[in-house]
C-alpha positions in Angstrom: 95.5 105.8 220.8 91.6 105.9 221.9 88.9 103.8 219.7 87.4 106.9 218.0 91.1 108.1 217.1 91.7 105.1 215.2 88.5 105.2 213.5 88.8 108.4 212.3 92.2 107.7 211.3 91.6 107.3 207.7 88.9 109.9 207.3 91.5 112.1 208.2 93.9 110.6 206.0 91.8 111.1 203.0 91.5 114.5 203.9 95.1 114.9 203.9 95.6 113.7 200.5 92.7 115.4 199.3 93.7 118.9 200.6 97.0 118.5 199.2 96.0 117.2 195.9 93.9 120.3 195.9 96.9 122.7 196.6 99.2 120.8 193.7 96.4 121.4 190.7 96.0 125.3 192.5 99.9 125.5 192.1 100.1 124.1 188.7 97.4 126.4 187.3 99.2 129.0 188.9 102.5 128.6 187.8 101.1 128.1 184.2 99.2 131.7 184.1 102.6 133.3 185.6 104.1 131.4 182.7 102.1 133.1 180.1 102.2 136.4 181.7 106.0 135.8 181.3 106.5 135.3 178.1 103.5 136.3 175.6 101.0 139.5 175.5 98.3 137.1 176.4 96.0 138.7 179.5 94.3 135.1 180.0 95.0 131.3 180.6 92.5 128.6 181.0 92.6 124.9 181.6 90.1 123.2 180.1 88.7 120.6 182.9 88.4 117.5 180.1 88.8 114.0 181.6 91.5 113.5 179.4 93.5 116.7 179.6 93.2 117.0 183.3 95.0 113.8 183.6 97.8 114.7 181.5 97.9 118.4 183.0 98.5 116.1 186.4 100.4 113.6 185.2 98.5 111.1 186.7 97.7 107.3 186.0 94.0 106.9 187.5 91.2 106.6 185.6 90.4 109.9 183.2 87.6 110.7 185.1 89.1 110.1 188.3 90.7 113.4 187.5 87.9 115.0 186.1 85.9 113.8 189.3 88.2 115.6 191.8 88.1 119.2 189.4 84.5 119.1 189.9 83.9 117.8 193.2 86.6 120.4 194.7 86.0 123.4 192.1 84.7 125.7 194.9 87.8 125.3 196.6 90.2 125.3 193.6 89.0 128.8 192.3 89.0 130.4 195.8 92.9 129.3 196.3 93.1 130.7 192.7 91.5 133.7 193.7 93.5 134.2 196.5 96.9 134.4 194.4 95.5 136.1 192.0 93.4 139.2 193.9 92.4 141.7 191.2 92.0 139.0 188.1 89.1 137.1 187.1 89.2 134.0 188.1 85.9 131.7 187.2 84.8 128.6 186.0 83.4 129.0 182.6 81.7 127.2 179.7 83.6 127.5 176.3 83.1 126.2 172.3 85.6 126.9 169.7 84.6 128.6 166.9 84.8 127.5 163.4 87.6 130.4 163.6 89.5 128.5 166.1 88.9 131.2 169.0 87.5 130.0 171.9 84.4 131.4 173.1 83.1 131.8 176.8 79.4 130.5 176.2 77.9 132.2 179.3 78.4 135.6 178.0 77.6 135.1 174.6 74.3 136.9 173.0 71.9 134.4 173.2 71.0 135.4 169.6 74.3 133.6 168.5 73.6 130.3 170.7 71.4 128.5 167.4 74.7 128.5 165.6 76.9 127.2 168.3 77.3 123.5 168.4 77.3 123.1 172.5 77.7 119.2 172.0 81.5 120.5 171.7 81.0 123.1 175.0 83.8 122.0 177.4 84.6 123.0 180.8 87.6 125.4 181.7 88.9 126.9 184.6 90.0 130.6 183.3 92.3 133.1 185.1 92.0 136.9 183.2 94.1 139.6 184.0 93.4 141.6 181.2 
């Protein structure tokens, strides 16, 4: 094995693991929005990308925003796998707040009128797939 194929050798390794770290949280959101199709009239599933719920969504045992880190580092790439198993659906990364109603509420298409009496401390990150 040459000098530059050994130093390249863990670059390309990290890659690896990256890339198929990538396609697990792809499957897992995928197999979760079939799952709601499945079994409830929803037309919509979203992950919310939270340092603490992406770990559990993973089941991993790094740092909460290890987790967090890799959702938004690789998002680009996470929504165009989605989009690719999904072709027809509305597949986006979007800003939400829940409602003193308990509904959650996509921020970025809210009338801006409403905005003063949204408390956007609470906005959080999700990663929604819509099929209505």
């Amino acid at each position: 094995m040459s000098r530059d194929e050994m130093r390249s050798l863990k670059a390309k390794r990290d890659e690896e693991l990256r890339i198929e770290k990538m396609n697990r949280c792809v499957q897992m959101i995928y197999s979760q929005a079939v799952g709601i199709a499945k079994t409830s009239t929803n037309t919509s599933y979203s992950l919310d990308i939270d340092p603490q719920q992406t770990r559990k969504m993973m089941h991993m045992n790094h740092p909460p925003n290890s987790e967090y880190q890799f959702y938004k580092d690789n998002m680009t790439e996470i929504l165009s796998g989605l989009q690719d198993l999904f072709p027809g659906c509305i597949v986006k990364l979007a800003k939400m707040c829940t409602g003193n109603d308990r509904k959650r509420y996509d921020i970025s298409t809210m009338d801006e009128k409403m905005l003063p009496f949204i408390n956007l401390q609470n906005a959080f990150e999700c990663i929604v797939v819509d099929w209505s």
